[in-house]
DRENZADREN-106757 format. One record per atom (N, C-alpha, C): residue in three letters; atom name; x, y, z. Coordinates in nm, 4 decimals. Each point is the difference from the previous one (the first is absolute). Layout:
{lovex = ALA, torpa = CA, x = X, y = Y, z = Z}
...
//
This chain:
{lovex = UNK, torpa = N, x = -7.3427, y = -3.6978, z = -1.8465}
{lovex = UNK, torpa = CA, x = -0.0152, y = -0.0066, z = -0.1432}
{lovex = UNK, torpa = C, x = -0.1366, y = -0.0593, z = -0.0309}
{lovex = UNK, torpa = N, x = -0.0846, y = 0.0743, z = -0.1138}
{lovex = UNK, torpa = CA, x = -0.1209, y = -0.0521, z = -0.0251}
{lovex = UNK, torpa = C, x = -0.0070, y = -0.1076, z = -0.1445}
{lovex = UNK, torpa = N, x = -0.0975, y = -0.0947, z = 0.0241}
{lovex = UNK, torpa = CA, x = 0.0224, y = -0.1098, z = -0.0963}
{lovex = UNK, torpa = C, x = -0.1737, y = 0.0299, z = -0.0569}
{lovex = UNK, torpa = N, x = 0.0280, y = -0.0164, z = -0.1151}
{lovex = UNK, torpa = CA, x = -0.1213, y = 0.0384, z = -0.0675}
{lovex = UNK, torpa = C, x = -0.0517, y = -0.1613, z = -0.0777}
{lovex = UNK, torpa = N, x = -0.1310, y = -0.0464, z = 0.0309}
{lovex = UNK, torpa = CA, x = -0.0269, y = -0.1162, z = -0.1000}
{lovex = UNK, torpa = C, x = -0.0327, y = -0.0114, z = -0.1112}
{lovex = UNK, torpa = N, x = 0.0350, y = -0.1135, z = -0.1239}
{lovex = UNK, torpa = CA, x = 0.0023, y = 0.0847, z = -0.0964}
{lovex = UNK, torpa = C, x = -0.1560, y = -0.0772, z = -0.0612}
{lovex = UNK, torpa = N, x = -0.0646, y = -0.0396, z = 0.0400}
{lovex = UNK, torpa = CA, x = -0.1473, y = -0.0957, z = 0.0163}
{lovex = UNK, torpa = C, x = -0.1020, y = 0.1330, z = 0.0354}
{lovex = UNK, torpa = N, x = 0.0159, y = 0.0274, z = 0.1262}
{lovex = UNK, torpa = CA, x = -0.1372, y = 0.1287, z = 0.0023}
{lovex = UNK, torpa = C, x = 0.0620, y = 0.1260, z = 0.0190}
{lovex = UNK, torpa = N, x = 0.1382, y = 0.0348, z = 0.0021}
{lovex = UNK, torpa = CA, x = 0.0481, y = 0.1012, z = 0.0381}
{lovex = UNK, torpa = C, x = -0.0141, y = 0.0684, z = 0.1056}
{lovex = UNK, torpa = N, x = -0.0284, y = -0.0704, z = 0.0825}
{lovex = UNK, torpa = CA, x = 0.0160, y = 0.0634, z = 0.1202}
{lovex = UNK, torpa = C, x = 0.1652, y = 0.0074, z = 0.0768}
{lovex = UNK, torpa = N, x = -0.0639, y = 0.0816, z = 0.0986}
{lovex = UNK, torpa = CA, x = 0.1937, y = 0.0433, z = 0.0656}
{lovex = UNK, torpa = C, x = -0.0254, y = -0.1140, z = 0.1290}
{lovex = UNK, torpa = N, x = 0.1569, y = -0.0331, z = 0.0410}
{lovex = UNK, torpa = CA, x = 0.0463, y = -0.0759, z = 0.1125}
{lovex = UNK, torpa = C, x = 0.1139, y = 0.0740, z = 0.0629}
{lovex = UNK, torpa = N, x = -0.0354, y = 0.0368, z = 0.1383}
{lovex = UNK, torpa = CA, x = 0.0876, y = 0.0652, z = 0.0647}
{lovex = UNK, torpa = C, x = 0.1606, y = -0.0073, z = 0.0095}
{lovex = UNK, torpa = N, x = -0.0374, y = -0.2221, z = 0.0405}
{lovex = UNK, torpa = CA, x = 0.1044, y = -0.0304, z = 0.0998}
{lovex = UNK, torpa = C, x = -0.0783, y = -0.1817, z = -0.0512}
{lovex = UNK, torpa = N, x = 0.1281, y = -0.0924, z = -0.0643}
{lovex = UNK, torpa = CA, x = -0.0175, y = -0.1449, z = -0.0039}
{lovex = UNK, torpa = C, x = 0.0695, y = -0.0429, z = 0.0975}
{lovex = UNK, torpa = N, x = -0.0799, y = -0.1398, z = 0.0189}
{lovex = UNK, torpa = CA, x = 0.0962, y = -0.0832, z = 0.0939}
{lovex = UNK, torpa = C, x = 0.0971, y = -0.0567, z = -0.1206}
{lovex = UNK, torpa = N, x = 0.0615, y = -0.0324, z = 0.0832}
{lovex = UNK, torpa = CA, x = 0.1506, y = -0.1041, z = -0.0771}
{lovex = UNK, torpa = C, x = -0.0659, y = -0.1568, z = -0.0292}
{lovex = UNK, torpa = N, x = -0.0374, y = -0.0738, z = 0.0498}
{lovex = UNK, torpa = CA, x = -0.0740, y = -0.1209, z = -0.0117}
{lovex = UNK, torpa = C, x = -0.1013, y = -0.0095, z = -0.0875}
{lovex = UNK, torpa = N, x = -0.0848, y = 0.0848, z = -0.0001}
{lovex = UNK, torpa = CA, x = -0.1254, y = -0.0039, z = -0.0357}
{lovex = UNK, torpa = C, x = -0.0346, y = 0.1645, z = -0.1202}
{lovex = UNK, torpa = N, x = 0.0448, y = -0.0265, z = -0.1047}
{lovex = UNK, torpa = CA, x = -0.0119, y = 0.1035, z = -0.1060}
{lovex = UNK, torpa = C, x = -0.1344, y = -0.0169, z = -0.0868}
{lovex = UNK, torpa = N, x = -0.1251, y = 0.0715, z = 0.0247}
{lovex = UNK, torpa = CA, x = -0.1375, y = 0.0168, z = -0.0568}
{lovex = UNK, torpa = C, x = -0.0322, y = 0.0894, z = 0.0362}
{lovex = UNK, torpa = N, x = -0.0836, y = 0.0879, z = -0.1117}
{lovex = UNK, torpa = CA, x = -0.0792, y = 0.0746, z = 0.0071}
{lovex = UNK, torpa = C, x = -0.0764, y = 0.0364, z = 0.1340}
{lovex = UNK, torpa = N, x = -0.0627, y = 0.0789, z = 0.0963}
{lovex = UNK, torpa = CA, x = -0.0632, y = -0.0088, z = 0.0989}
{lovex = UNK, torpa = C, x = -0.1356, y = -0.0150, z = -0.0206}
{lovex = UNK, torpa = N, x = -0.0025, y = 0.0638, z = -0.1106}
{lovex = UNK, torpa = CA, x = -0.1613, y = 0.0324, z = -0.0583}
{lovex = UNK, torpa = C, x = -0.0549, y = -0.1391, z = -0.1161}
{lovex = UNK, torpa = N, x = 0.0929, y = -0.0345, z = -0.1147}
{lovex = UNK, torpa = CA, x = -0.0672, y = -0.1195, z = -0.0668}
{lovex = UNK, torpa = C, x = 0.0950, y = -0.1377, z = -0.0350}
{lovex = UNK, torpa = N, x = 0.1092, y = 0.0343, z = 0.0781}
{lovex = UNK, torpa = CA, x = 0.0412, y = -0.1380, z = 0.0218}
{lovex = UNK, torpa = C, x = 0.1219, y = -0.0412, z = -0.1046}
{lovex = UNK, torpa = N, x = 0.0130, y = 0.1242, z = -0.1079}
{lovex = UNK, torpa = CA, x = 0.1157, y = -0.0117, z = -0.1083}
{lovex = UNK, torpa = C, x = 0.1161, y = -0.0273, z = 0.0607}
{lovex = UNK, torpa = N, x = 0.1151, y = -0.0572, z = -0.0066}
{lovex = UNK, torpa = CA, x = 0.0972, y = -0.0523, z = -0.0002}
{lovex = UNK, torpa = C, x = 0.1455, y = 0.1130, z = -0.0305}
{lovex = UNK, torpa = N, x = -0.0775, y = 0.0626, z = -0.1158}
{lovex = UNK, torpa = CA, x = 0.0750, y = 0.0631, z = -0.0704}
{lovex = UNK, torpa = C, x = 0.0040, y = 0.1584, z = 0.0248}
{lovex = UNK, torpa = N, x = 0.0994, y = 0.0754, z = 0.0525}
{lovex = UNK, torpa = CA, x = 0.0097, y = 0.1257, z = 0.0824}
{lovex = UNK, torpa = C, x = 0.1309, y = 0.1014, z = -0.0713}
{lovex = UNK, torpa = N, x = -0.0009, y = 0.1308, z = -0.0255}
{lovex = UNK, torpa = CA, x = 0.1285, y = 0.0300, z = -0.0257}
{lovex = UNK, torpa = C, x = 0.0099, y = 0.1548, z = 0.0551}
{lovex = UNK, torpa = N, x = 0.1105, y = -0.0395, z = 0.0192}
{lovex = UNK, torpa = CA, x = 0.0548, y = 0.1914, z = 0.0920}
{lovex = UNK, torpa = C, x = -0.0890, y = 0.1293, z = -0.1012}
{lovex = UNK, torpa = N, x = -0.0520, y = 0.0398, z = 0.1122}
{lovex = UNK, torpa = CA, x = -0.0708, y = 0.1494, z = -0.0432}
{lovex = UNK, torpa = C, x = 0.1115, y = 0.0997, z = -0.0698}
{lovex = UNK, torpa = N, x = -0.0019, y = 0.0955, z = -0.0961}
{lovex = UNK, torpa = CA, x = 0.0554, y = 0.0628, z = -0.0726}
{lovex = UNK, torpa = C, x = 0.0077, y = 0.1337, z = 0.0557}
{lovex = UNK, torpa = N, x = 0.0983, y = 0.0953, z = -0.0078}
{lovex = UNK, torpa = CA, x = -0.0097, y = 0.1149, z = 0.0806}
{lovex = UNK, torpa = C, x = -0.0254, y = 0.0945, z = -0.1214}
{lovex = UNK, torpa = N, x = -0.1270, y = 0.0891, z = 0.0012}
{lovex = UNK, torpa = CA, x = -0.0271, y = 0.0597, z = -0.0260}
{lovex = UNK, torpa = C, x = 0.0539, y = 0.1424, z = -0.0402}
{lovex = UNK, torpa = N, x = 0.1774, y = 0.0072, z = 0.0023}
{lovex = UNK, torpa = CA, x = 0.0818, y = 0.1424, z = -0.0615}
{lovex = UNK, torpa = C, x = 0.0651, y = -0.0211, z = -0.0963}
{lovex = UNK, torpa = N, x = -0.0446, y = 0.0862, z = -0.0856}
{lovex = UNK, torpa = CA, x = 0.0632, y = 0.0162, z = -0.1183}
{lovex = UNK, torpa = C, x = 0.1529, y = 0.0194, z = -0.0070}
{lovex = UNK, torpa = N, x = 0.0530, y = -0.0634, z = -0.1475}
{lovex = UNK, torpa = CA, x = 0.1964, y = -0.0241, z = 0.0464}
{lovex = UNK, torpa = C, x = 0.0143, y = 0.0929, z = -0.0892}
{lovex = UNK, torpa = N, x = 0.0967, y = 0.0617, z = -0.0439}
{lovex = UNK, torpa = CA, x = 0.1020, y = 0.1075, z = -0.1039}
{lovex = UNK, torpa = C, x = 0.0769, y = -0.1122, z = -0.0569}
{lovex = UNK, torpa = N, x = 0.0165, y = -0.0295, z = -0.1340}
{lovex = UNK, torpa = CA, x = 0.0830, y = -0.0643, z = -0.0682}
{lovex = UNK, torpa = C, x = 0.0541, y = 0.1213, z = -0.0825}
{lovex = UNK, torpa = N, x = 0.1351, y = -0.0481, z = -0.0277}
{lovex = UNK, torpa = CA, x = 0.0581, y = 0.1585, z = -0.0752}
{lovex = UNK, torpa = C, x = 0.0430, y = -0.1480, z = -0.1119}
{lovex = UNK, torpa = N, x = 0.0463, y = 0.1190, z = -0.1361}
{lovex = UNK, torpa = CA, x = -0.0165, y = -0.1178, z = -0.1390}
{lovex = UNK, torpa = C, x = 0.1037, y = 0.0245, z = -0.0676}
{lovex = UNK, torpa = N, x = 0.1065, y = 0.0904, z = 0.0823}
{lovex = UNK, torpa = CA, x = 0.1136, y = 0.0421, z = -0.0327}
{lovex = UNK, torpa = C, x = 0.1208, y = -0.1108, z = -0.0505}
//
């Protein structure tokens, strides 16, 4: 699962469990990458 930062936006492959930062600027703050397919909602 990819973790995206939300400071420079860059992608993170793979966090450690201990140690949650950015690789690139050190943000703290990380959240699951979004999958990119569109959903069908019906409005029935």
């Amino acid at each position: 699962m990819a973790y995206v930062c939300l400071n420079c936006g860059k992608k993170a492959k793979s966090i450690e469990k201990s140690f949650i930062r950015c690789q690139y600027c050190g943000y703290r703050v990380l959240a699951k990458e979004r999958s990119s397919l569109a959903r069908e909602i019906s409005t029935d």
